[in-house]
Structures are given as structure tokens and as C-alpha cells.
N, C-alpha and C positions, 0 to 999 in steps of 0.2 A: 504494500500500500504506500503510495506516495502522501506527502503532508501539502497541505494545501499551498503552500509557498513554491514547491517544486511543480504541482500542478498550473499554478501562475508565470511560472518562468515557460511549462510548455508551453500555456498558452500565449504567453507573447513570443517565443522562438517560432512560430506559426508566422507571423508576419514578420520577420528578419526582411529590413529591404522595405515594407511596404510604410505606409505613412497613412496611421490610426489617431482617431481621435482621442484627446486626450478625457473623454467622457466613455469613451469604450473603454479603456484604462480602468477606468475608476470604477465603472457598473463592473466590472471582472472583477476588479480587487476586491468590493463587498460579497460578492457571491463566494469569492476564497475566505474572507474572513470569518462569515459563519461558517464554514467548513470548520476553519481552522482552531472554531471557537468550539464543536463538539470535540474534535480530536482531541481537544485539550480537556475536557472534561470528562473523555473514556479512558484519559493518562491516567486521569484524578482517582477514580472511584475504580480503576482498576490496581493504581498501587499502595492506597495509602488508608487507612481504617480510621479517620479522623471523626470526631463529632459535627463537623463542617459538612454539608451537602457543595454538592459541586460547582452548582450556578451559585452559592453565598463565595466559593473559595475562587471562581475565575473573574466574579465581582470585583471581589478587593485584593486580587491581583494583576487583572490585568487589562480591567476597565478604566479608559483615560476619558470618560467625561465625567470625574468626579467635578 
């Protein structure tokens, strides 16, 4: 399984050479970040026994519009 940052590098190595909007950019990169935001929450609760649920523990780590 690729992580969704490697998923985003294919998809812009797809157009190598072509000249993409910077709004298609950026609708891709959201569509990788909730990707990348379960991945990261199947890391959570698959390695760690904490009293902490997953979305409380990827809130206040790696959510930046505090």
C-alpha cells in the first residue's frame, strides 16, 4: 500500500511536461489528505492501547487550524 503523499507524487508525475492548474493541485492534495488522515488513524489504533480515540489523538496532533 502506498501512503497518500507517494500517491500524490504519482499523480502529478502523470503530467511531467504538461502545464496544470494550480486548482487541480490543490483539489488532489485534499483528496490525499483525507487519505492520509485515515492512514494515520489505522497507524493509531492499530499500534498503540491509549485511553485517547483516534480522531481526539490526530486532532491534537496534527490538526493546524487550531
Amino acid at each position: 500500500m502506498k501512503t497518500a503523499m507517494q500517491e500524490l507524487k504519482d499523480w502529478a508525475n502523470q503530467y511531467k511536461g504538461q502545464m496544470i492548474s494550480a486548482d487541480q493541485v490543490v483539489l488532489q492534495a485534499h483528496k490525499f489528505l483525507e487519505k492520509e488522515k485515515e492512514q494515520i488513524k489505522t497507524a493509531f489504533e492499530s499500534g498503540w492501547n491509549w485511553n485517547l480515540s483516534s480522531e481526539k489523538y490526530y486532532q491534537e496532533t496534527y490538526n493546524q487550524n487550531k
